[in-house]
DRENLUM-652353 format. One record per residue: residue number from 1; residue in one letter; x, y, z of N, C-alpha, C, O in turn. Coordinates in nm, 2 decimals, m for minus. Example, Ala and Ser with C-alpha at 12.3 -4.5 7.8 and 13.67 -1.06 7.14 Angstrom:
<recs>
rec lumro 1; rotor A; n_px 1.32; n_py m0.57; n_pz 0.78; ca_px 1.23; ca_py m0.45; ca_pz 0.78; c_px 1.32; c_py m0.33; c_pz 0.78; o_px 1.42; o_py m0.33; o_pz 0.85
rec lumro 2; rotor S; n_px 1.28; n_py m0.22; n_pz 0.71; ca_px 1.37; ca_py m0.11; ca_pz 0.71; c_px 1.29; c_py 0.00; c_pz 0.79; o_px 1.34; o_py 0.11; o_pz 0.80
</recs>
This chain:
<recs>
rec lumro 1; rotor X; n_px m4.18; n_py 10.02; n_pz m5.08; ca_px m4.05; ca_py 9.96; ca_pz m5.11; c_px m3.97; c_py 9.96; c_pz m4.98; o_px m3.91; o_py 9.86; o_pz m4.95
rec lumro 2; rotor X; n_px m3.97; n_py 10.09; n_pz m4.91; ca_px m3.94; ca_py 10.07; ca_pz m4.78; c_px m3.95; c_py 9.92; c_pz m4.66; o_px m3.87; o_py 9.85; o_pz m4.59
rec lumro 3; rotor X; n_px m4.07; n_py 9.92; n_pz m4.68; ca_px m4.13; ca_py 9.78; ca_pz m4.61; c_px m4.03; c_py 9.65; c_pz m4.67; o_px m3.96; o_py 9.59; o_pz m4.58
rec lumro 4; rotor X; n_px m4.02; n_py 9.63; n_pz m4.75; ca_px m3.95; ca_py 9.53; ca_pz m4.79; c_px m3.82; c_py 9.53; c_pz m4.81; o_px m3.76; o_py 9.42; o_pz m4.82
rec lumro 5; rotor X; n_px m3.75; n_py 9.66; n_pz m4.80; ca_px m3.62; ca_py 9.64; ca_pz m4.79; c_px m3.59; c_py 9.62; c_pz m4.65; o_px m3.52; o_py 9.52; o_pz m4.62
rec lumro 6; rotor X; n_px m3.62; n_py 9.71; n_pz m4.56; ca_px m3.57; ca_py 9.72; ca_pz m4.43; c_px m3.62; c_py 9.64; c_pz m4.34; o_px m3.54; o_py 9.58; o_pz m4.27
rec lumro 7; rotor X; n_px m3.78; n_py 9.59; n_pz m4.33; ca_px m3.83; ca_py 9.54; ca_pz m4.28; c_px m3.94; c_py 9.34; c_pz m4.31; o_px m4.00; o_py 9.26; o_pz m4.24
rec lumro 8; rotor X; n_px m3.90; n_py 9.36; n_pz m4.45; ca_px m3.97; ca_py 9.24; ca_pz m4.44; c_px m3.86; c_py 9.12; c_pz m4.36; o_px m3.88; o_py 9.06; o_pz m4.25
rec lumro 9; rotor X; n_px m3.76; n_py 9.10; n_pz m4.45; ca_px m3.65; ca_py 9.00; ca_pz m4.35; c_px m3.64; c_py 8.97; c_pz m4.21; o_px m3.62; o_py 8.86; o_pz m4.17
rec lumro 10; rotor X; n_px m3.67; n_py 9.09; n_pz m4.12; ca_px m3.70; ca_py 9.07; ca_pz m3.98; c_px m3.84; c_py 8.98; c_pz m3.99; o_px m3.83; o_py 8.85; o_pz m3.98
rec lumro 11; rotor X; n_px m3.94; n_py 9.04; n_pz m4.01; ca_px m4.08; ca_py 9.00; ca_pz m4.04; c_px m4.07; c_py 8.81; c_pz m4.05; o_px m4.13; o_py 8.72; o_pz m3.99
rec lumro 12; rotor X; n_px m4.00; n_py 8.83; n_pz m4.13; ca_px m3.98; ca_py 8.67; ca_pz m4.18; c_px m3.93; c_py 8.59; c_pz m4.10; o_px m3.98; o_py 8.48; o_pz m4.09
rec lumro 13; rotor X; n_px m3.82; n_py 8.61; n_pz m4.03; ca_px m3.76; ca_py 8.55; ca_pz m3.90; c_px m3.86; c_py 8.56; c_pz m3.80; o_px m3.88; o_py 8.45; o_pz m3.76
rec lumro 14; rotor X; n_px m3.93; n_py 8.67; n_pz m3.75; ca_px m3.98; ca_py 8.65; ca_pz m3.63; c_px m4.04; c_py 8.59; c_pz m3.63; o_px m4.04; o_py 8.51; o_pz m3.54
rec lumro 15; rotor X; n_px m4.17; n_py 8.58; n_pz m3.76; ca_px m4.30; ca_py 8.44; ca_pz m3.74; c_px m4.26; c_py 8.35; c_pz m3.80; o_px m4.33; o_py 8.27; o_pz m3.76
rec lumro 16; rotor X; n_px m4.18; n_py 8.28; n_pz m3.90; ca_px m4.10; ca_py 8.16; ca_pz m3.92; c_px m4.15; c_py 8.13; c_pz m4.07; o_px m4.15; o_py 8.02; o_pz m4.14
rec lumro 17; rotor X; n_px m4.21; n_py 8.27; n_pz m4.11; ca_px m4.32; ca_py 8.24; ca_pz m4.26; c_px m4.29; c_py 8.34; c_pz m4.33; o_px m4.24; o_py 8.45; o_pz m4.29
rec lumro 18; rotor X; n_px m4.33; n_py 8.29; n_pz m4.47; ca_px m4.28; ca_py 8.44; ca_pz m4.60; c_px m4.39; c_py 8.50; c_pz m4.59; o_px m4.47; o_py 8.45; o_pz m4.52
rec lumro 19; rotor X; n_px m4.41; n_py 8.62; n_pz m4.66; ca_px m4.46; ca_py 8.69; ca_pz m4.66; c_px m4.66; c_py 8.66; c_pz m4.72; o_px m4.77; o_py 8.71; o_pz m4.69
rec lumro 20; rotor X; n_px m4.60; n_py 8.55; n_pz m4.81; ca_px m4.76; ca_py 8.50; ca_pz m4.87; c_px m4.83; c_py 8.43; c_pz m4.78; o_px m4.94; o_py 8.37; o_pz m4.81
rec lumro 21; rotor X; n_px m4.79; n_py 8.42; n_pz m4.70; ca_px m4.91; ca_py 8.35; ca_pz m4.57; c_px m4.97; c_py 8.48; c_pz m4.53; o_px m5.07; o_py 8.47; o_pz m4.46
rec lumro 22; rotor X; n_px m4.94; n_py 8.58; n_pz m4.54; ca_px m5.03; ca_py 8.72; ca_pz m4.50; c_px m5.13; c_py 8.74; c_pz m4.60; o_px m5.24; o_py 8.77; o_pz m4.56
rec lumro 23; rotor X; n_px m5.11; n_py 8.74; n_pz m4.75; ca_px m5.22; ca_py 8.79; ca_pz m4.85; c_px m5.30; c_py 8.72; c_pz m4.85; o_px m5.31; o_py 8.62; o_pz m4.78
rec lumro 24; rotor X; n_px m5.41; n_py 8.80; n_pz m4.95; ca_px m5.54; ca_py 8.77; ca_pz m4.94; c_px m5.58; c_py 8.64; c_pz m5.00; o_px m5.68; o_py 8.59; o_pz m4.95
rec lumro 25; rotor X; n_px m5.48; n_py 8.56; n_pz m5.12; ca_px m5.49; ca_py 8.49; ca_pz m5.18; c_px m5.49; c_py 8.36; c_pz m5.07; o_px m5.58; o_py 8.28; o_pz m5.08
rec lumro 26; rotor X; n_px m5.44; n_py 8.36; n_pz m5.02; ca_px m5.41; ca_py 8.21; ca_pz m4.93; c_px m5.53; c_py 8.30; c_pz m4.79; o_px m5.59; o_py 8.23; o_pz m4.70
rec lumro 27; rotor X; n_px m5.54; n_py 8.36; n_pz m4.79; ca_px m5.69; ca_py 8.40; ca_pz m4.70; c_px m5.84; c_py 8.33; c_pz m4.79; o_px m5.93; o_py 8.27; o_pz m4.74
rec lumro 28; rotor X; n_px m5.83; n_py 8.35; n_pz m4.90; ca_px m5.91; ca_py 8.26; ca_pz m4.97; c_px m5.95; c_py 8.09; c_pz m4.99; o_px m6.05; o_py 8.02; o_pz m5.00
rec lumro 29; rotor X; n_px m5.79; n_py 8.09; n_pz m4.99; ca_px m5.77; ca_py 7.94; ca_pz m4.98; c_px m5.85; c_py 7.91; c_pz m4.84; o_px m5.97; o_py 7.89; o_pz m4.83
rec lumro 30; rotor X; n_px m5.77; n_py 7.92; n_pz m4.74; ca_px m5.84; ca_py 7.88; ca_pz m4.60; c_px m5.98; c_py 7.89; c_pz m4.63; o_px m6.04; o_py 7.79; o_pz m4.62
rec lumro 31; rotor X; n_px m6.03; n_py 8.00; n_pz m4.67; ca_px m6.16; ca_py 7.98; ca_pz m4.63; c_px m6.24; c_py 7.90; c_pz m4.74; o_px m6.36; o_py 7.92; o_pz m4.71
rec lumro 32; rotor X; n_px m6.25; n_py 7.84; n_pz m4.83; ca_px m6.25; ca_py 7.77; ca_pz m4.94; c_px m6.23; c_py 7.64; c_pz m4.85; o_px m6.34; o_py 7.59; o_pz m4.83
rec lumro 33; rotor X; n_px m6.14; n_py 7.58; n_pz m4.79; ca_px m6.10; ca_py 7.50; ca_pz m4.68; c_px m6.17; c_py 7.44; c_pz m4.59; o_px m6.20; o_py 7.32; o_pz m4.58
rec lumro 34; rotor X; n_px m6.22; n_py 7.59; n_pz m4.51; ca_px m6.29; ca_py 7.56; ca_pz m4.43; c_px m6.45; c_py 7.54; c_pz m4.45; o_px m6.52; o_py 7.48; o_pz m4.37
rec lumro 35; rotor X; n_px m6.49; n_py 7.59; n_pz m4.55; ca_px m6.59; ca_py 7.56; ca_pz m4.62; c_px m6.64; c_py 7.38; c_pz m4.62; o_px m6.72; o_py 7.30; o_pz m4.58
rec lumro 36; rotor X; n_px m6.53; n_py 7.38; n_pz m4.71; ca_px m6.53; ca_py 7.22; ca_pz m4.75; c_px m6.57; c_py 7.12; c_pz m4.66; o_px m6.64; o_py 7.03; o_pz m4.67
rec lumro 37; rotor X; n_px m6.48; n_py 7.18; n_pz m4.52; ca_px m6.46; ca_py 7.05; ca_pz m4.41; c_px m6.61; c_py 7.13; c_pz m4.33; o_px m6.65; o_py 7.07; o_pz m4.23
rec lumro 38; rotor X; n_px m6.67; n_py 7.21; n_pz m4.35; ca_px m6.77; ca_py 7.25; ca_pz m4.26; c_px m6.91; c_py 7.15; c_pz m4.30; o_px m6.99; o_py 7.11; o_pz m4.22
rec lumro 39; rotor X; n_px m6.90; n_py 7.13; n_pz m4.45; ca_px m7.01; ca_py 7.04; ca_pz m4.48; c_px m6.99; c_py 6.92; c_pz m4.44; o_px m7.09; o_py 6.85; o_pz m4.41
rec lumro 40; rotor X; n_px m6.84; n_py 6.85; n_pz m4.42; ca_px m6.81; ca_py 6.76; ca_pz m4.37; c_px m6.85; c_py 6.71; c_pz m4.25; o_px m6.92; o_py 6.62; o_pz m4.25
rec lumro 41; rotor X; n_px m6.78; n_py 6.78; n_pz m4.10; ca_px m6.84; ca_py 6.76; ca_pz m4.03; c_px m6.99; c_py 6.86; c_pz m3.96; o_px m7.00; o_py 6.92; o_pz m3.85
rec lumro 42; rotor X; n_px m7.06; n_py 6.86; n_pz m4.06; ca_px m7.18; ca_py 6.96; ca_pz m4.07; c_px m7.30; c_py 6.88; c_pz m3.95; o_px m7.37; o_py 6.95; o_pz m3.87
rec lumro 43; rotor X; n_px m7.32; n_py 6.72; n_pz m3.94; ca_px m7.37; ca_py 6.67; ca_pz m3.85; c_px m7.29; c_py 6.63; c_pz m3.74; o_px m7.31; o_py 6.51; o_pz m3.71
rec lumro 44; rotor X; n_px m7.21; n_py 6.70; n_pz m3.67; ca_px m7.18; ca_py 6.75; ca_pz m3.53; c_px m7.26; c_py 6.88; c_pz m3.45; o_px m7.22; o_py 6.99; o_pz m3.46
rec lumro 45; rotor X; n_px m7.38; n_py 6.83; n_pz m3.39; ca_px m7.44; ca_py 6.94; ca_pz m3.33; c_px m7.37; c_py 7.03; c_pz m3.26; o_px m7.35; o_py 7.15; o_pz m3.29
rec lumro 46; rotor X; n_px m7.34; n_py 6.98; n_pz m3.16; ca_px m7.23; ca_py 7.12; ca_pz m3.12; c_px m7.14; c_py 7.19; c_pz m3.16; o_px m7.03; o_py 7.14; o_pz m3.17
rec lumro 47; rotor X; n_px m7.17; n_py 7.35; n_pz m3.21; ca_px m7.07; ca_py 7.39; ca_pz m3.29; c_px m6.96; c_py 7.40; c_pz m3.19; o_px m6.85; o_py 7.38; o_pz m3.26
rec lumro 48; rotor X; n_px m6.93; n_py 7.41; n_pz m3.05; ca_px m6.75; ca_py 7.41; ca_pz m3.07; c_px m6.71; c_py 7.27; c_pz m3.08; o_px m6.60; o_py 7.28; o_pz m3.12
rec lumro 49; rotor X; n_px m6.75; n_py 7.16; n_pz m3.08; ca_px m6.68; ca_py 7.03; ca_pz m3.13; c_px m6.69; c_py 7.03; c_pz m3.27; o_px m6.60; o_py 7.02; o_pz m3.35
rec lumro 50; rotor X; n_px m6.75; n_py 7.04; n_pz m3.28; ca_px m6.79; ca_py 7.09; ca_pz m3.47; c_px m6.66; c_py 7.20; c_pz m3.50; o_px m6.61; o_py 7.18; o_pz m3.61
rec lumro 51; rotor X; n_px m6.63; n_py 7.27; n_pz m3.46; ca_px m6.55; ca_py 7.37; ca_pz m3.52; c_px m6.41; c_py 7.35; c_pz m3.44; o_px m6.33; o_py 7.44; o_pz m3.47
rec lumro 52; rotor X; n_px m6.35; n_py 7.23; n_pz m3.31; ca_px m6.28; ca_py 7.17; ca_pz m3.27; c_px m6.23; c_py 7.05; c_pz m3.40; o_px m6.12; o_py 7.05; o_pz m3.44
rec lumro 53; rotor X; n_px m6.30; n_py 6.98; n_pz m3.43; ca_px m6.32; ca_py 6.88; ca_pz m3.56; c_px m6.22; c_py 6.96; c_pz m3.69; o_px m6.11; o_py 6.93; o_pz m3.73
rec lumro 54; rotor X; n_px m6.28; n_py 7.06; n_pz m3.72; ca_px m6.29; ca_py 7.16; ca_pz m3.81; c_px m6.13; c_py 7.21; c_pz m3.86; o_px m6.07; o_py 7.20; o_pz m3.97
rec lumro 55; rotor X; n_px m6.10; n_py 7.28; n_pz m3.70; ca_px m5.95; ca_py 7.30; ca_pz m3.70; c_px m5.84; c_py 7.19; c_pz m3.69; o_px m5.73; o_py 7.21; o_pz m3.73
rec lumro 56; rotor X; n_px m5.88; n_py 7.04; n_pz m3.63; ca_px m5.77; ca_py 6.97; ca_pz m3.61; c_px m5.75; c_py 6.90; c_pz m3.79; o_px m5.64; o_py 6.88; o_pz m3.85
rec lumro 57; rotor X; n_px m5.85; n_py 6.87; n_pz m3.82; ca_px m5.87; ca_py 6.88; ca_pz m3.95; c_px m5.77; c_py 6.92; c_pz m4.07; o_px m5.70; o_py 6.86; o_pz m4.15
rec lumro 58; rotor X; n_px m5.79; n_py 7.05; n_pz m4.05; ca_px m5.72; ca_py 7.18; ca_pz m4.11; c_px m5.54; c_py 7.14; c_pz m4.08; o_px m5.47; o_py 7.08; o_pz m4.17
rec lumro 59; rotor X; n_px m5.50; n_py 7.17; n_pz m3.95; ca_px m5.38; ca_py 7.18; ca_pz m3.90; c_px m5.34; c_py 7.03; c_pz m3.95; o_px m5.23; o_py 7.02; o_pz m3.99
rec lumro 60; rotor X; n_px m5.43; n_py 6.92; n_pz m3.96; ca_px m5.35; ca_py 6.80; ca_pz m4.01; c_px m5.31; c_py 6.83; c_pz m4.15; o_px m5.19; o_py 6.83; o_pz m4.19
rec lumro 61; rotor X; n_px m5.43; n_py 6.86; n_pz m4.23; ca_px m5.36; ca_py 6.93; ca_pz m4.37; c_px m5.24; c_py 7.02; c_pz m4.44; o_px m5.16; o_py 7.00; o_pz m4.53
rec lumro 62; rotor X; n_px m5.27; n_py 7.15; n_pz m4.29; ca_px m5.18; ca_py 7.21; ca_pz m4.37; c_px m5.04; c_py 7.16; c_pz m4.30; o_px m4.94; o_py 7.21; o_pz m4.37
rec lumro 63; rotor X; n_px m4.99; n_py 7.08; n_pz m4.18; ca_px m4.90; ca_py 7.03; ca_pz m4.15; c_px m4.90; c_py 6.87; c_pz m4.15; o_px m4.93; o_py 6.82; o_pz m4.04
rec lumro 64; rotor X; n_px m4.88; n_py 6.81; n_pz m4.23; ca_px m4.92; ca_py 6.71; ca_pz m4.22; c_px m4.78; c_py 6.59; c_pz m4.16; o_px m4.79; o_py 6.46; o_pz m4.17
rec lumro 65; rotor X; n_px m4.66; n_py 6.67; n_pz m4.09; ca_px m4.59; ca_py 6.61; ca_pz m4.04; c_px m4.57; c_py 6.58; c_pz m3.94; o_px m4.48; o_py 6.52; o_pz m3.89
rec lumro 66; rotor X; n_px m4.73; n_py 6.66; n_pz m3.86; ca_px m4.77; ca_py 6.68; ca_pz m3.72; c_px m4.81; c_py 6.52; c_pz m3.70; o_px m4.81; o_py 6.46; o_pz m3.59
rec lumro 67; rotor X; n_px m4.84; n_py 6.47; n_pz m3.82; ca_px m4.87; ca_py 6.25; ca_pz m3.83; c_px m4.80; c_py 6.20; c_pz m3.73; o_px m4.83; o_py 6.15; o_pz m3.62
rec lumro 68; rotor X; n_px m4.66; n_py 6.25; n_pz m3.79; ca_px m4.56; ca_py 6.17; ca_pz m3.73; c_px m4.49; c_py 6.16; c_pz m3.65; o_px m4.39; o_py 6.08; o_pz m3.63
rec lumro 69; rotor X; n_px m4.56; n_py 6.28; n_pz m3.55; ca_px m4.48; ca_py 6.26; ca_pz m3.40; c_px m4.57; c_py 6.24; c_pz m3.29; o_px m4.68; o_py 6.28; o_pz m3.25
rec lumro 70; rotor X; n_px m4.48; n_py 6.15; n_pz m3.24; ca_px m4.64; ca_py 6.08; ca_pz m3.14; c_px m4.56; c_py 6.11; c_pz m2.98; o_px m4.45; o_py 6.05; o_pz m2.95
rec lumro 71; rotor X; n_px m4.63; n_py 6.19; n_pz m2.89; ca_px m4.62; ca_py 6.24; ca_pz m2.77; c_px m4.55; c_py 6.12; c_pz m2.65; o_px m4.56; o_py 6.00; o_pz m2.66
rec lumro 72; rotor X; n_px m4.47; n_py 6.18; n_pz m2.55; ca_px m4.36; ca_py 6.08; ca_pz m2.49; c_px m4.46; c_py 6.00; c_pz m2.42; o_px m4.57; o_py 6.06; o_pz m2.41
rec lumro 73; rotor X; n_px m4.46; n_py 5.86; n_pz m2.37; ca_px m4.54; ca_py 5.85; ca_pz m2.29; c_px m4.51; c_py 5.86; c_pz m2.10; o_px m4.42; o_py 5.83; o_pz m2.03
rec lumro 74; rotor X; n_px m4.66; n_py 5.91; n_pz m2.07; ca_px m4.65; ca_py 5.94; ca_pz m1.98; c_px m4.59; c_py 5.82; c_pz m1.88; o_px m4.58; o_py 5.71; o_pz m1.92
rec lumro 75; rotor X; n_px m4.54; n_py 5.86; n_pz m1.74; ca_px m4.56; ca_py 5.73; ca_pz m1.66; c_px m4.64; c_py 5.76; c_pz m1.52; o_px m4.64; o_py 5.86; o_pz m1.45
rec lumro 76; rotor X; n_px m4.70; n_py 5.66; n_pz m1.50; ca_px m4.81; ca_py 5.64; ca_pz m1.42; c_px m4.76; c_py 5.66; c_pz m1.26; o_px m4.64; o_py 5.63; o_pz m1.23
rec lumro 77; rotor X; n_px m4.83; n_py 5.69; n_pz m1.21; ca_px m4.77; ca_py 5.70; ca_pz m1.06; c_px m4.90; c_py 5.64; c_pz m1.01; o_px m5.02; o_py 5.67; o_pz m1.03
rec lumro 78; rotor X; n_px m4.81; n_py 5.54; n_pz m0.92; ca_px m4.90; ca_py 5.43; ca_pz m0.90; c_px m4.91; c_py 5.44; c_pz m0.70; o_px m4.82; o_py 5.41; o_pz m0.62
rec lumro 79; rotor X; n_px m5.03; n_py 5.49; n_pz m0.67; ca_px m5.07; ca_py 5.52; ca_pz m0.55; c_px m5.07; c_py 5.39; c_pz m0.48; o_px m5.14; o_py 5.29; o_pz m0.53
rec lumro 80; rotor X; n_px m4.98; n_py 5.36; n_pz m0.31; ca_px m4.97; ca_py 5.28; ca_pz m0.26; c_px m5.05; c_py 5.30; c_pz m0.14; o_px m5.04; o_py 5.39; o_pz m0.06
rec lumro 81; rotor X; n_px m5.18; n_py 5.16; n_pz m0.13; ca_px m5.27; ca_py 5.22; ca_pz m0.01; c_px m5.25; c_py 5.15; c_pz 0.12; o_px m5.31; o_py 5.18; o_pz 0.22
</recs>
């Protein structure tokens, strides 16, 4: 009870998440998740593109407002010979 009076509230502010992103229940989920999308991209021979695949996957799911922001564009510097 300690833990939660005094210290969960900090807890919560410093990583930006409640407390149920720590339990085991949503540890199951993920991996139930990751399961799913492993058979998916299961014909990617290389496991780190295979498990690159895997995560961006994932992170589109579980944020899926990461869609809607699309990166500044760059500008070119254009070499004079």
């Amino acid at each position: 009870m300690h833990i939660l009076e005094h210290h969960m509230l900090d807890w919560i502010r410093s990583h930006q998440a409640g407390c149920g992103l720590m339990g085991e229940q949503g540890a199951e989920s993920i991996h139930s998740q990751f399961n799913s999308l492993a058979a998916t991209y299961k014909t990617i021979p290389d496991p780190i593109d295979r498990l690159r695949c895997i995560m961006k996957e994932h992170y589109l799911k579980v944020s899926p407002q990461i869609q809607r922001v699309t990166p500044p564009k760059q500008k070119r510097l254009i070499k004079l010979t």
